[in-house]
C-alpha positions as CSV (number, residue, x, y, z in Angstrom):
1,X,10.7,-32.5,-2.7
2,X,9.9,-30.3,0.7
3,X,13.6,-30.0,1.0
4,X,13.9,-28.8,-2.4
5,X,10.7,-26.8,-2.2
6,X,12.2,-23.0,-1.2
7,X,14.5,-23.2,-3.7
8,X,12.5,-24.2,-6.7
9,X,10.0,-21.0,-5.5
10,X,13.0,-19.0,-5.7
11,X,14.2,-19.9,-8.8
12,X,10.5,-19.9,-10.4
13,X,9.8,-16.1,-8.8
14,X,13.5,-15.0,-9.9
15,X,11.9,-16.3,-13.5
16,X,14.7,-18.7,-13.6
17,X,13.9,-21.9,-15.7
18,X,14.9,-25.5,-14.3
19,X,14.1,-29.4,-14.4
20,X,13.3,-32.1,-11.4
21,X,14.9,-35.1,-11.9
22,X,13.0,-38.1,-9.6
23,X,13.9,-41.6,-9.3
24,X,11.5,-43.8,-10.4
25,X,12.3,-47.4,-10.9
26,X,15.5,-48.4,-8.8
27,X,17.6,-51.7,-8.1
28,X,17.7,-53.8,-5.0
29,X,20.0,-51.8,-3.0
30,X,19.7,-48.4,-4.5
31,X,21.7,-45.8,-2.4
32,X,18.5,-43.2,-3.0
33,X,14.5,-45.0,-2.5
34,X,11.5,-43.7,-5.3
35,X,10.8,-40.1,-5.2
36,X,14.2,-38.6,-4.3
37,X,14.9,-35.7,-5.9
38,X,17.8,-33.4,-8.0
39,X,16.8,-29.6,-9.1
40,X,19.9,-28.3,-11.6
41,X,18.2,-24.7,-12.4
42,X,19.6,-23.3,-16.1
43,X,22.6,-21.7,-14.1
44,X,23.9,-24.6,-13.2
45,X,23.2,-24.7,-9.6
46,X,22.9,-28.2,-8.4
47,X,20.6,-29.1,-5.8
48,X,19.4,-32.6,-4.2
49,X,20.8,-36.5,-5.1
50,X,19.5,-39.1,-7.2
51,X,22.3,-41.7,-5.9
52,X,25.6,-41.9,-4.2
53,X,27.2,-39.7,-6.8
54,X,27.5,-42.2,-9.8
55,X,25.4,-40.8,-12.3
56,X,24.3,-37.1,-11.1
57,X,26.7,-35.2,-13.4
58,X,25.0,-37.1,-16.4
59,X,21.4,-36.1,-15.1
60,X,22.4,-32.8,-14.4
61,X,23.6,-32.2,-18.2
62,X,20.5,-34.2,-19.1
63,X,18.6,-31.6,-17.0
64,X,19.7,-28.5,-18.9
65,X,19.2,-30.1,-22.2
66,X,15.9,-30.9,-21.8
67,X,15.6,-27.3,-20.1
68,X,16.5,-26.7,-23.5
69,X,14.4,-28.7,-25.7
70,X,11.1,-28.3,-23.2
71,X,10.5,-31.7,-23.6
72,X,10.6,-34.5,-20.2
73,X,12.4,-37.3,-20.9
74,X,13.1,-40.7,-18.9
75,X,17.1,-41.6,-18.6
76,X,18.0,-45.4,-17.9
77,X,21.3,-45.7,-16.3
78,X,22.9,-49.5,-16.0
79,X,25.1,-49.1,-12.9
80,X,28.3,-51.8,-13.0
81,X,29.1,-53.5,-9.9
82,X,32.3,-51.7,-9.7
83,X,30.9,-48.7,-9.6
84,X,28.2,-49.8,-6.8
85,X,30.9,-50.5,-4.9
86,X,32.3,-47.0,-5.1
87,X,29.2,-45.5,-3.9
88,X,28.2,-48.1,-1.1
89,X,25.7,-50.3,-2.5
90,X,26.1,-54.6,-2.5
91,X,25.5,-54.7,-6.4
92,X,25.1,-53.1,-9.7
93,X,21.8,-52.9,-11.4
94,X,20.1,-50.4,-13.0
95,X,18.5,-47.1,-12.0
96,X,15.7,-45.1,-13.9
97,X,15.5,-41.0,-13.9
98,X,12.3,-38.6,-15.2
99,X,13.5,-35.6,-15.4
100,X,10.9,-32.6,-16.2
101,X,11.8,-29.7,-17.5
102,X,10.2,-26.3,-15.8
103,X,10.6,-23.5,-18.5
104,X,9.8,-19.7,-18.3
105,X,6.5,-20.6,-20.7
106,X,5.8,-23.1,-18.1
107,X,6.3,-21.4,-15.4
108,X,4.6,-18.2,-16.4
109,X,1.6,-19.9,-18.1
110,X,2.0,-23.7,-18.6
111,X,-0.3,-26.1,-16.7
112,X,3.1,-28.0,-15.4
113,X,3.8,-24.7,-13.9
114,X,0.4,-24.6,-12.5
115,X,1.0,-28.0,-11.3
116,X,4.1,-27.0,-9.5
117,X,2.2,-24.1,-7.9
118,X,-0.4,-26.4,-6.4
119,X,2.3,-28.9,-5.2
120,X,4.6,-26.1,-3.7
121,X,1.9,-24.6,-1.5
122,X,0.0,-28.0,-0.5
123,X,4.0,-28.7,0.7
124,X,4.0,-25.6,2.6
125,X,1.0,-26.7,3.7
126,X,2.0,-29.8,5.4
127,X,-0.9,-31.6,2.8
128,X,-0.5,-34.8,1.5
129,X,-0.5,-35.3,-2.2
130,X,0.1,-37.9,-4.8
131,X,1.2,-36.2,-8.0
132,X,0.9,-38.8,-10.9
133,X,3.2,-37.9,-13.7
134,X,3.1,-40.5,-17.5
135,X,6.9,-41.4,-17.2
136,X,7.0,-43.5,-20.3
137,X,4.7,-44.6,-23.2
138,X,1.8,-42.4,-24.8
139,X,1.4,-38.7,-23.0
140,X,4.8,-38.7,-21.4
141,X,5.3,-35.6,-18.6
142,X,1.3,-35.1,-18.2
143,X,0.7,-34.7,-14.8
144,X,-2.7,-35.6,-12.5
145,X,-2.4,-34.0,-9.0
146,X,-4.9,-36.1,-6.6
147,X,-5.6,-35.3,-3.1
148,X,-5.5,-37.5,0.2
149,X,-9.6,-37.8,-0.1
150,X,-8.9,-39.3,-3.8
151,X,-9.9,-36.4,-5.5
152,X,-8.5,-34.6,-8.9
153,X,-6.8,-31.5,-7.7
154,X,-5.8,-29.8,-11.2
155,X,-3.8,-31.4,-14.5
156,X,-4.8,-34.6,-16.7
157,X,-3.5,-37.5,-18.2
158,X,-5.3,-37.1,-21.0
159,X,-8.7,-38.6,-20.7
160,X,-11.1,-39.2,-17.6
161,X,-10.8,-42.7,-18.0
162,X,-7.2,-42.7,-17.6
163,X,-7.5,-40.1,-15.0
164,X,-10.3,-42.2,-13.0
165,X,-7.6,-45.5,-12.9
166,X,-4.7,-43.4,-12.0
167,X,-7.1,-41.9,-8.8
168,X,-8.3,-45.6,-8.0
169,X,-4.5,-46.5,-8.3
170,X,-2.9,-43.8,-5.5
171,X,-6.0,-45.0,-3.2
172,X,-4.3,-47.7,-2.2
173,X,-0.6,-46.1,-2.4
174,X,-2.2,-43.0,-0.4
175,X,-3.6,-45.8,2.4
176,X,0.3,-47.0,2.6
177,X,2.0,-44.2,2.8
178,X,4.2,-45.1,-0.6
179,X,5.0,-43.9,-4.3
180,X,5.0,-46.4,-6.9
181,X,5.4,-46.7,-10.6
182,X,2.4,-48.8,-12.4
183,X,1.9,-49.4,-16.3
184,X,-2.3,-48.6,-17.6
185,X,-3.5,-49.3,-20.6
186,X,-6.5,-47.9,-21.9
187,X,-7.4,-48.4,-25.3
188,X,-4.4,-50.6,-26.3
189,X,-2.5,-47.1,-25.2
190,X,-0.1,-48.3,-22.8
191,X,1.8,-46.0,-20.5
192,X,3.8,-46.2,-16.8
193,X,2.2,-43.6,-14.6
194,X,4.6,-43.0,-11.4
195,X,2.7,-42.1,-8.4
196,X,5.1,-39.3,-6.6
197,X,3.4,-39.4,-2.4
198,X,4.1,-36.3,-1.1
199,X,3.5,-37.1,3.1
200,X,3.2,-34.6,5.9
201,X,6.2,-34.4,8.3
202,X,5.4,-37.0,10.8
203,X,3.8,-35.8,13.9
204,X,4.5,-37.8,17.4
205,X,1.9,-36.3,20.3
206,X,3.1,-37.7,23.5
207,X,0.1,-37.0,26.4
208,X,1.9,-37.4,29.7
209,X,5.5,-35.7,29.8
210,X,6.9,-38.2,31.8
211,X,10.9,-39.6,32.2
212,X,10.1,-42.0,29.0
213,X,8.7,-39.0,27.1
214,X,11.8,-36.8,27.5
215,X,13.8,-39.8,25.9
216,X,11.0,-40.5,23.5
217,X,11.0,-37.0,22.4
218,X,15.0,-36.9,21.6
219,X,14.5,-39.7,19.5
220,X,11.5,-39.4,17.7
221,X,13.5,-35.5,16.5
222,X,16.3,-37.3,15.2
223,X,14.3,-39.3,13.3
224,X,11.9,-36.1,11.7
225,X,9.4,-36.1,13.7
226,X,7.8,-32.9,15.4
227,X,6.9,-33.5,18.8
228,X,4.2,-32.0,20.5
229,X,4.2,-33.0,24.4
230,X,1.0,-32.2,26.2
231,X,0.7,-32.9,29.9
232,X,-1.3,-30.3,32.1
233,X,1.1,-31.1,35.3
234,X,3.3,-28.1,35.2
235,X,6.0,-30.1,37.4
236,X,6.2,-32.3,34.5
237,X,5.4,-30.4,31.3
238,X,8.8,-28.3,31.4
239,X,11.0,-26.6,28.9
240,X,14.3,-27.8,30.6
241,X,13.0,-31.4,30.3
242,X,11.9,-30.8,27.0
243,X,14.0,-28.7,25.5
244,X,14.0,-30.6,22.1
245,X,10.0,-30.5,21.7
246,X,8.5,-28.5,19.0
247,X,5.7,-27.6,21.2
248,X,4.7,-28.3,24.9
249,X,1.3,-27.6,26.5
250,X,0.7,-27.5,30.0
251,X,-2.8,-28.3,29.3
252,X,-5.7,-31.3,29.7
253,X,-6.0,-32.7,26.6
254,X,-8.7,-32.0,25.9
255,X,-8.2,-28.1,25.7
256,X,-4.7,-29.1,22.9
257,X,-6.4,-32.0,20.2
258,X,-9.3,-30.4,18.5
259,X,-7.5,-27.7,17.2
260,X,-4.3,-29.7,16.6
261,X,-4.0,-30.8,12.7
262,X,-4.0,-34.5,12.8
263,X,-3.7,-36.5,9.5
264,X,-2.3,-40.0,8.3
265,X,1.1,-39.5,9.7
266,X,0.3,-38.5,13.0
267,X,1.1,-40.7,15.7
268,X,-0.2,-40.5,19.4
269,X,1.5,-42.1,23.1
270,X,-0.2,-41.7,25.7
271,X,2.2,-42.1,28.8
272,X,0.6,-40.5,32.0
273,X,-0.4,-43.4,33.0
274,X,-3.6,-41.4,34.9
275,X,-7.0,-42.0,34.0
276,X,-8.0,-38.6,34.0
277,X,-5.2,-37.6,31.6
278,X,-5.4,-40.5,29.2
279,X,-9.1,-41.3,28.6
280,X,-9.9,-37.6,27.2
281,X,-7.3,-37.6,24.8
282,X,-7.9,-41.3,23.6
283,X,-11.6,-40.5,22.5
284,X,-10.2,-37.8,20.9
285,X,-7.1,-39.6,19.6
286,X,-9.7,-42.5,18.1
287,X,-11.8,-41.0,16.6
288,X,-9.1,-39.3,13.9
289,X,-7.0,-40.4,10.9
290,X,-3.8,-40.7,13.2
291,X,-1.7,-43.6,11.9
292,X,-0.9,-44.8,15.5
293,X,-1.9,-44.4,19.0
294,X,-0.4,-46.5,21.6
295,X,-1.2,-46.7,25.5
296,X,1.1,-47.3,28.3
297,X,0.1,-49.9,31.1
298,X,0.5,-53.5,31.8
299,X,-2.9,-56.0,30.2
300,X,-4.8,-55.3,33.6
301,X,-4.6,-51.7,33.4
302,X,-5.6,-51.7,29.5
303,X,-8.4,-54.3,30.3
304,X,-10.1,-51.5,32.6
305,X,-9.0,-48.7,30.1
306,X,-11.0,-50.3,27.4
307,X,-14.4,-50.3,29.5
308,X,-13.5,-46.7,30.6
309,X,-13.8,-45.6,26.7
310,X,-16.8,-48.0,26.3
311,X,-18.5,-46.4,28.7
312,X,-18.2,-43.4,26.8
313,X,-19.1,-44.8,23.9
314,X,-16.5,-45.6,21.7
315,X,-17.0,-48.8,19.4
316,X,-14.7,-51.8,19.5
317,X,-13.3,-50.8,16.2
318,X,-11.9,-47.9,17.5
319,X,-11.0,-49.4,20.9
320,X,-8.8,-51.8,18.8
321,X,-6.8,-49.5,17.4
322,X,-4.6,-49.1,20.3
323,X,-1.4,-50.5,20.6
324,X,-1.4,-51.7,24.4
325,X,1.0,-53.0,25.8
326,X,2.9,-50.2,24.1
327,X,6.2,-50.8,22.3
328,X,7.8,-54.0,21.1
329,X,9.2,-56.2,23.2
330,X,12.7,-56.0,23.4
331,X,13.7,-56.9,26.8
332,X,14.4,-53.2,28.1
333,X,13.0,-52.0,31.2
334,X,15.0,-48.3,31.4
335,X,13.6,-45.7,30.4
336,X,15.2,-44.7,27.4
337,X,15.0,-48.7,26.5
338,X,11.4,-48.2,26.6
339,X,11.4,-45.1,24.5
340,X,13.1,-46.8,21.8
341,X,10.9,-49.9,22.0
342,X,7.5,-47.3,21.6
343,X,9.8,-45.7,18.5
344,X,10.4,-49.0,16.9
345,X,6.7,-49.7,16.8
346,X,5.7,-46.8,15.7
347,X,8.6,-47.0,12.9
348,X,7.0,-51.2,12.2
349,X,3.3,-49.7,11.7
350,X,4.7,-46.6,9.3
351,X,6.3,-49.0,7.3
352,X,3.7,-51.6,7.2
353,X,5.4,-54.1,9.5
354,X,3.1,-53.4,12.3
């Protein structure tokens, strides 16, 4: 959706109507995972994929007919494993589509369009957001927008009860990082209620800029995170070593992490390898929502690091949340070897194999 976002603002303040399709039920080896996104605006303009190219000129007709009509609707395409094939997946299967329909009584005055308000600028906002939408059964298209502290942000299912099970659902899909469809029913009413998480660009702050940072910081871009490299050694912390971070500070850290936005995506390394460096910025780090922090230095070193932060009070709790040794083992001893292994772990605990 955030790569869709400036144009559906464009379209809506041009007054143009248009539908989202999102994949929400998939097949093993689906070319496109849950939540990817298509916008085909009444025009005809195309943006965004929902596969490999097998079925997006039958969504996009879908689109403008339920663009239309007004009415959401949920398409149920059975792939054959000759087409699969064709567009690079191991088997055929079967893919399922919502597609919503944004039309100018929506978007002028509708609660979808309200909806789609509140999701554009939480986006812009770098906020994360589940936005539950009924994709099938009783109250199909109503939409429940619930924030990262489990709270109702605007829209309903239809009843507070329903509302209260879908906010207890996206707790746990919030905690993981994940969207998910799951069936309710309430009343003998039974619906499927996909939970579309909308997650913050992944943040990697890297405390000590350092030969593995440089590498560490190529990699982590390519794989869409910002960097931010903080190290307050001005030999170090420069822009021809770091020419590919979104921010560097040649500051302590402890002048950079309180007013740095840190949520459940953010991701901390701390690579000085200096005491006086590292331990400010840990106590910070800990004491966050940051999904990872990890610590460079052999078991000695992180045995007198941990009484360092007990000393300045910092529970066991949050002591073990560092990963130390950093990185997973993969044999590699170079630099860039040892970037990639701090990458992959970080990349392990995102995905909930860490």
């Amino acid at each position: 959706m955030r790569d869709l976002a400036d144009a559906l603002r464009s379209w809506r303040d041009a007054g143009t109507s248009f539908a989202v399709a999102t994949v929400v039920k998939t097949w093993g080896s689906a070319p496109r995972p849950l939540g990817s996104k298509m916008a085909v605006s009444s025009d005809g303009e195309i943006l965004g994929s929902v596969s490999g190219g097998c079925v997006e000129a039958a969504v996009a007709e879908e689109g403008r007919a339920a663009i239309g009509t007004g009415a959401s609707r949920l398409l149920r395409f059975g792939v054959s494993d000759e087409t699969a094939w064709q567009v690079g997946l191991s088997c055929g299967g079967r893919i399922e589509i919502f597609v919503e329909p944004y039309c100018l009584t929506d978007l002028q005055s509708g609660p979808r369009g309200e909806i789609l308000d509140l999701l554009l600028d939480r986006l812009r906002d770098d906020r994360l957001t589940a936005l539950a939408t009924i994709v099938d059964g009783d109250g199909i298209g109503r939409q429940l927008m619930i924030g990262s502290e489990r709270e109702s942000l605007g829209g309903t299912l239809g009843s507070p009860s329903l509302d209260r099970q879908a906010i207890d659902m996206a707790e746990g899909l919030i905690a993981g990082l994940s969207s998910a469809r799951r069936p309710i029913d309430i009343d003998g009413n039974r619906c499927d209620i996909f939970f579309d998480l909308h997650v913050p660009r992944p943040k990697l702050v890297i405390i000590g800029a350092v030969h593995v940072a440089a590498h560490l910081t190529t990699l982590a871009s390519h794989l869409g995170f910002s960097t931010v490299v903080i190290d307050p050694r001005t030999a170090f912390a420069t822009a021809e070593r770091f020419a590919e971070a979104d921010r560097l500070c040649a500051e302590w850290p402890q002048a950079v992490l309180p007013d740095l936005p840190v949520n459940e995506t953010t991701c901390f390394v701390f690579l000085s390898h200096d005491p006086k460096i590292d331990l400010p910025g840990l106590q910070i780090a800990l004491q966050g929502p940051a999904l990872y922090v990890g610590a460079l230095g052999s078991k000695k070193t992180h045995a007198k690091r941990i009484k360092a932060l007990q000393g300045i009070g910092l529970s066991a709790e949050q002591i073990g949340r560092i990963h130390a040794p950093i990185g997973l083992d993969l044999g590699g001893r170079r630099a860039e070897e040892i970037a990639l292994s701090i990458m992959a772990e970080i990349l392990a605990v995102r995905y909930g194999r860490g």
